[in-house]
N, C-alpha and C positions, 0 to 999 in steps of 0.2 A: 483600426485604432480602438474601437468602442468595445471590441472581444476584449483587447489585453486589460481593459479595467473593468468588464464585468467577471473575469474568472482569474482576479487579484485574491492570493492566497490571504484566510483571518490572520489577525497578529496574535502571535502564537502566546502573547503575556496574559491573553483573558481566559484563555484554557476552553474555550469552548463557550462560555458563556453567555455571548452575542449572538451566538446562532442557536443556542437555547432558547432566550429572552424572545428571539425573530420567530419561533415556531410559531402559530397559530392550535393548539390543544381544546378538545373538545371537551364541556363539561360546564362547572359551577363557575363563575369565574367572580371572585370576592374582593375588595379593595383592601390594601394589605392595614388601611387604618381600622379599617370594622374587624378583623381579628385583632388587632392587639389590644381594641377594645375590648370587645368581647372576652381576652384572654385577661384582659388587668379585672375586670369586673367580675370574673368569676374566680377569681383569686381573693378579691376582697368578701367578695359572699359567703367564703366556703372561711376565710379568716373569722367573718365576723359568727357566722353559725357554730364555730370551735368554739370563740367567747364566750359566746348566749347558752350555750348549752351544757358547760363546763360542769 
């Protein structure tokens, strides 16, 4: 009984994306809030560098 629920096929509405998310990948691994900071702050630097320097 414990086979037929460990090789229960994914549900096919996520497209893969659970067993993506499930990988384990080697590397940097960053919090997704430190880049959108990183990404808003250097949008506002490079805004205010265009002003200043106009």
């Amino acid at each position: 009984m414990s086979d037929s629920k460990n090789k229960a096929p994914m549900p096919a509405s996520s497209a893969g994306l659970l067993t993506f998310f499930n990988e384990e990948t080697h590397g940097v691994k960053i919090r997704p809030e430190v880049v959108l900071i990183g990404s808003i702050s250097l949008i506002a630097v490079s805004i205010a560098i265009n002003a200043l320097f106009r």
